[in-house]
C-alpha positions in Angstrom: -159.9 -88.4 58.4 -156.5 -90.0 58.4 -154.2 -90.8 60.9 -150.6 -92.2 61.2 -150.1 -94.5 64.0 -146.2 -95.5 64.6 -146.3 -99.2 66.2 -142.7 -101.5 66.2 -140.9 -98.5 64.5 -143.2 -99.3 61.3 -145.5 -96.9 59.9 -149.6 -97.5 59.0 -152.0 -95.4 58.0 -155.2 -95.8 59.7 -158.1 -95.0 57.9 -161.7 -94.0 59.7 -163.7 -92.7 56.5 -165.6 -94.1 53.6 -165.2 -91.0 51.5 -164.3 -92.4 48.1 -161.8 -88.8 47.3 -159.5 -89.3 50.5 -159.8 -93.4 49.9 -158.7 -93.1 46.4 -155.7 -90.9 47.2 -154.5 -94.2 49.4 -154.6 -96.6 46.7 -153.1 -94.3 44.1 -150.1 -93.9 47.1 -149.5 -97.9 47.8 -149.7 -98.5 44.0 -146.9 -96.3 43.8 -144.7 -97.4 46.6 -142.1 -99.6 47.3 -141.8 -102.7 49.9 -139.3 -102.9 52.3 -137.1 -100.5 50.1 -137.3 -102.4 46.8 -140.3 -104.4 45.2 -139.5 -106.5 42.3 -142.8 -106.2 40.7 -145.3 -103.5 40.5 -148.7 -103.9 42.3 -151.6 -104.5 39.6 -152.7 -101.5 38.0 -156.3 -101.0 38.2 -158.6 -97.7 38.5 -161.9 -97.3 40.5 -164.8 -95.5 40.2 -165.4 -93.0 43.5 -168.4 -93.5 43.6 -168.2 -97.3 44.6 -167.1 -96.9 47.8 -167.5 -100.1 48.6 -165.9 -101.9 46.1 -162.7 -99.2 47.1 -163.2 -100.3 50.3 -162.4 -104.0 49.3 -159.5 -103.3 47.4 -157.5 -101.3 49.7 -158.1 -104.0 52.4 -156.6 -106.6 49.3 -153.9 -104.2 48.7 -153.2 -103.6 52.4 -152.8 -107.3 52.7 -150.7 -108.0 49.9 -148.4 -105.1 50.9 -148.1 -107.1 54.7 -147.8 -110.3 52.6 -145.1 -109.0 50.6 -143.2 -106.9 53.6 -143.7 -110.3 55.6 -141.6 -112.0 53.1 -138.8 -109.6 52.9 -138.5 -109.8 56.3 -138.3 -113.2 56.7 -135.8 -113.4 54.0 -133.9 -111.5 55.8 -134.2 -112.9 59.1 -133.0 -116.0 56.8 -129.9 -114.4 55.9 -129.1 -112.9 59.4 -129.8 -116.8 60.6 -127.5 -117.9 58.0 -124.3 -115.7 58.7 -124.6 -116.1 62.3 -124.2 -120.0 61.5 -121.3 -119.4 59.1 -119.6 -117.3 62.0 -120.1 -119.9 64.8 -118.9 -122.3 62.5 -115.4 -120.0 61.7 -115.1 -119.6 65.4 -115.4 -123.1 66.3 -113.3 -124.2 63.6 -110.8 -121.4 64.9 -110.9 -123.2 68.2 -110.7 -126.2 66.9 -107.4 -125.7 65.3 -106.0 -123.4 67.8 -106.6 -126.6 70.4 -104.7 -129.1 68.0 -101.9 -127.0 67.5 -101.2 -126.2 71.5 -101.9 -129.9 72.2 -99.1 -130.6 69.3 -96.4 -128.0 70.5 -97.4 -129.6 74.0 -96.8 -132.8 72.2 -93.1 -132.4 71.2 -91.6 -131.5 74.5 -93.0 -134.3 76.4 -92.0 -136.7 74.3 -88.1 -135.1 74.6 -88.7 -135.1 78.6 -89.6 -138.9 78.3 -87.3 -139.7 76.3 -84.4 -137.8 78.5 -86.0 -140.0 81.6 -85.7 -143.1 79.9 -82.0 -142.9 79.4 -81.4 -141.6 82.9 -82.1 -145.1 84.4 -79.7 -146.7 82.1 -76.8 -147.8 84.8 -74.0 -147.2 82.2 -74.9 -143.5 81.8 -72.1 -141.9 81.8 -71.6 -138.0 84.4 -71.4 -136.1 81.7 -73.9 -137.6 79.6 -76.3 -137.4 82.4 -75.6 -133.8 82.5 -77.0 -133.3 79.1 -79.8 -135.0 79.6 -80.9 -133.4 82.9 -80.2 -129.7 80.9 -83.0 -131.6 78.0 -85.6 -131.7 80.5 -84.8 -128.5 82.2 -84.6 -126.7 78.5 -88.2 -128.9 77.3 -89.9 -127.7 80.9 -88.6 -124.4 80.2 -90.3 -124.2 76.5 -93.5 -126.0 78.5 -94.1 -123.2 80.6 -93.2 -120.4 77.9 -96.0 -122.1 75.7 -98.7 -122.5 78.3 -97.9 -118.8 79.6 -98.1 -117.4 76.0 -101.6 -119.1 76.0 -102.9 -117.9 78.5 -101.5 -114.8 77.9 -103.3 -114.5 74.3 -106.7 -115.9 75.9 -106.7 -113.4 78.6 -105.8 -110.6 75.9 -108.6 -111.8 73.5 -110.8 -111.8 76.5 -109.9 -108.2 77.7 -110.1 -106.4 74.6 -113.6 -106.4 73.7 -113.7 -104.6 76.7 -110.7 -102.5 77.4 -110.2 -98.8 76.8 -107.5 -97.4 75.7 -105.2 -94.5 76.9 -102.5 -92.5 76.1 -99.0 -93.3 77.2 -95.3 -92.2 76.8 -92.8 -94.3 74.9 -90.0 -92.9 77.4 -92.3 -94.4 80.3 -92.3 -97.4 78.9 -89.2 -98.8 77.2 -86.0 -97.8 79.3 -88.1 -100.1 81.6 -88.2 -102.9 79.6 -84.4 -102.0 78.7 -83.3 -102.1 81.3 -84.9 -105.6 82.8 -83.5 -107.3 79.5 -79.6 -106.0 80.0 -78.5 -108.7 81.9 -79.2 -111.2 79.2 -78.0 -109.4 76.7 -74.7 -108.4 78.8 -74.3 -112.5 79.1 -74.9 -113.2 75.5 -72.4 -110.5 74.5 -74.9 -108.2 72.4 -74.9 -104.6 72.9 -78.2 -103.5 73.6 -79.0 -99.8 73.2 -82.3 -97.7 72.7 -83.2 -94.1 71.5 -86.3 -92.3 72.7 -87.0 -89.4 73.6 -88.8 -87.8 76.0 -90.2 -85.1 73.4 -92.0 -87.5 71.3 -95.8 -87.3 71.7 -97.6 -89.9 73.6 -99.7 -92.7 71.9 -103.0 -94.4 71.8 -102.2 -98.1 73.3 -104.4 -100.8 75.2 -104.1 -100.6 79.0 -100.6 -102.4 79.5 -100.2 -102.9 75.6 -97.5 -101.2 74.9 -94.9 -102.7 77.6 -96.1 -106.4 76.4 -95.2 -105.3 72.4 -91.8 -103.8 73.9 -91.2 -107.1 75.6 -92.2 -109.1 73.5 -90.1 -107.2 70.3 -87.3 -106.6 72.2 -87.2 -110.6 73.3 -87.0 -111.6 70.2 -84.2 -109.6 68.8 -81.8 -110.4 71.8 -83.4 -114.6 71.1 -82.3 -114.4 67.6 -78.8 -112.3 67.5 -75.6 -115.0 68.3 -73.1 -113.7 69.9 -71.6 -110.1 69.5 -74.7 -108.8 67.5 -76.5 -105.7 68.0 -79.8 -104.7 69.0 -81.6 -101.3 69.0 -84.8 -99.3 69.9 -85.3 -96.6 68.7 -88.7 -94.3 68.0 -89.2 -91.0 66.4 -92.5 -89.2 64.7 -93.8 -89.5 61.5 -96.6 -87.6 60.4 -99.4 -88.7 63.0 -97.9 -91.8 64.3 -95.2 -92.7 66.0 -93.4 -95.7 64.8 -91.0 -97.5 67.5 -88.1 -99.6 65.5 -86.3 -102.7 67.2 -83.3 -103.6 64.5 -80.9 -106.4 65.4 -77.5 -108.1 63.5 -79.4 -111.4 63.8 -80.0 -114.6 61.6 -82.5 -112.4 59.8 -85.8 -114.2 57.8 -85.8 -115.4 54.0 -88.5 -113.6 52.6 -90.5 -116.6 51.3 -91.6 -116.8 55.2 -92.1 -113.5 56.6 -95.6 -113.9 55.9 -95.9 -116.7 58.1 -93.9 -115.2 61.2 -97.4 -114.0 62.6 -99.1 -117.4 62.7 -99.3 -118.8 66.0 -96.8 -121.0 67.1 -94.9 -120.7 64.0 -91.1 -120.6 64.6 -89.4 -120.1 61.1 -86.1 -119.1 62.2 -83.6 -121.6 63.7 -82.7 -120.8 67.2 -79.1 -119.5 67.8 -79.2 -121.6 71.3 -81.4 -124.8 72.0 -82.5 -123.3 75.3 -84.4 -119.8 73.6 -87.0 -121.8 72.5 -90.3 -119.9 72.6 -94.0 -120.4 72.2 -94.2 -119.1 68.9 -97.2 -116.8 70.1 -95.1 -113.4 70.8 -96.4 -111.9 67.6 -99.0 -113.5 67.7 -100.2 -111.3 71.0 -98.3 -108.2 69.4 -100.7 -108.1 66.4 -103.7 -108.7 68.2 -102.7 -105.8 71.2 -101.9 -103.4 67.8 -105.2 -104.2 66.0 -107.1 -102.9 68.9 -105.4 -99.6 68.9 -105.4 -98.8 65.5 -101.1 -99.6 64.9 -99.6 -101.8 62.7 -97.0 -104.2 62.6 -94.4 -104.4 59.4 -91.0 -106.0 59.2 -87.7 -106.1 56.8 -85.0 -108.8 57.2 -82.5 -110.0 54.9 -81.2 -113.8 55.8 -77.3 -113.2 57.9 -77.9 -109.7 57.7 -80.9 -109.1 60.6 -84.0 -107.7 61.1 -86.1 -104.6 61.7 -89.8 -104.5 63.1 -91.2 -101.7 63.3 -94.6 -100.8 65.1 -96.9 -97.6 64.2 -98.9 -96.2 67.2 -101.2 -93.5 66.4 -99.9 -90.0 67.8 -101.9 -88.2 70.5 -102.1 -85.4 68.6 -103.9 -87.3 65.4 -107.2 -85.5 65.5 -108.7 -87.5 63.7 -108.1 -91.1 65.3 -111.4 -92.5 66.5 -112.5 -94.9 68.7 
């Protein structure tokens, strides 16, 4: 008799009989088969009389050990492999950390040496009122970028911490960015920038990380308003198209040479020169906008023409796409 015994997900075939015409069957069927999906060379080839049943005896025991020998090997190859990407991924990540490390301590760098500097010529006894002024607005301005930077770090660790977690959920746009509008008015009535937005209620909701979608708003709209002078214009608006919903923010501003869009979603890369030393930023708001959009299937894509301004436009999958999964 024969019997299959399942042991470690692997299948063996027990066999508790000397009877040459169920023993040859066997040897016929591993001669035949392949190891661990794919064997690069055939098992030798030999026939056996059934009426030796021991010498079939001994060569199903060789066979069944060569087979083992053989799957052994594969495995371990692959095992091998696994071992080896693992390394090369622990490596990427470490050298990811690496850099990400030398680049905060750098950006950390720059202000401190301004906020020195600015101390320095404070003690000078000849400083004049209004030059002391100025350099009492430098350190407030370079503590100002100080904390924007170490907020936006944390901000991106804690995000990158939370999303291999966090659910997502459906949410309203007109929940969402009057809000955010609304808080940012004040700085755009000071600036002289007319600050508008267009959203309806009737749109569909979308498929955003918990809290996502008002950090993208913020972080969009902050932008805009950071990078239109004087008298500009900045808009929201969001409408449908086909099962997303894409949410615009469009401003008059200094706009972006298109040799450097591509680099506007590095971290702590500032392309565009400010319109006012004291806007500086962390150069991590897109940054934490692409990584908040990855996690709910959207997308980020901008235009911009130098002088002329800029549109960024984010897709959110619609609730009513069907076929979104998680």
């Amino acid at each position: 008799m024969a019997r299959r015994v399942i042991k470690s997900q692997q299948n063996l075939l027990a066999i508790n009989t000397l009877e040459g015409k169920i023993i040859q069957p066997v040897l016929d069927g591993i001669q035949q088969a392949t190891i661990a999906g794919s064997l690069t060379s055939p098992l030798v080839d030999f026939v056996c009389p059934t009426t030796l049943e021991p010498i079939l005896i001994h060569q199903l025991l060789v066979k069944q050990l060569q087979r083992q020998k053989e799957i052994n090997h594969e495995i371990k190859l692959k095992q091998n492999l696994r071992i080896k990407r693992q390394k090369q991924m622990l490596h990427s990540s470490l050298q990811f950390k690496d850099d990400f490390l030398n680049n905060v301590c750098q950006e950390l760098r720059t202000p401190l040496t301004h906020m020195k500097t600015a101390l320095s010529l404070l003690n000078s006894p000849s400083l004049k009122n209004s030059q002391r002024q100025r350099y009492l607005q430098m350190l407030k301005q370079e503590c100002d970028r100080q904390t924007s930077l170490i907020n936006g770090v944390r901000e991106l660790m804690q995000i990158e911490r939370d999303l291999k977690e966090t659910t997502l959920e459906l949410l309203n746009l007109a929940d969402v960015v009057p809000g955010v509008v609304s808080t940012y008015q004040p700085l755009a009535q000071e600036k002289g920038i007319m600050l508008a937005y267009t959203v309806s209620s009737e749109l569909p909701p979308v498929w955003c990380v918990n809290g996502g979608l008002r950090q993208i708003v913020i972080h969009l709209l902050s932008n805009s308003i950071k990078f239109t002078p004087r008298g500009g214009k900045v808009w929201v608006k969001a409408r449908t198209q086909g099962d997303y919903v894409l949410l615009e923010f469009r401003d008059t501003g200094i706009g972006i040479a298109d040799s450097e869009i591509s680099k506007i979603f590095d971290r702590f890369y500032r392309v565009r020169p400010l319109v006012s030393e004291e806007q500086g930023g962390s150069g991590l708001g897109l940054t934490i906008v692409l990584q908040l959009l990855e996690r709910c299937g959207g997308s980020l894509t901008v235009k911009s023409k130098p002088s002329e301004g800029s549109t960024f436009t984010v897709q959110l999958v619609s609730g009513s796409n069907t076929n979104f999964g998680f």
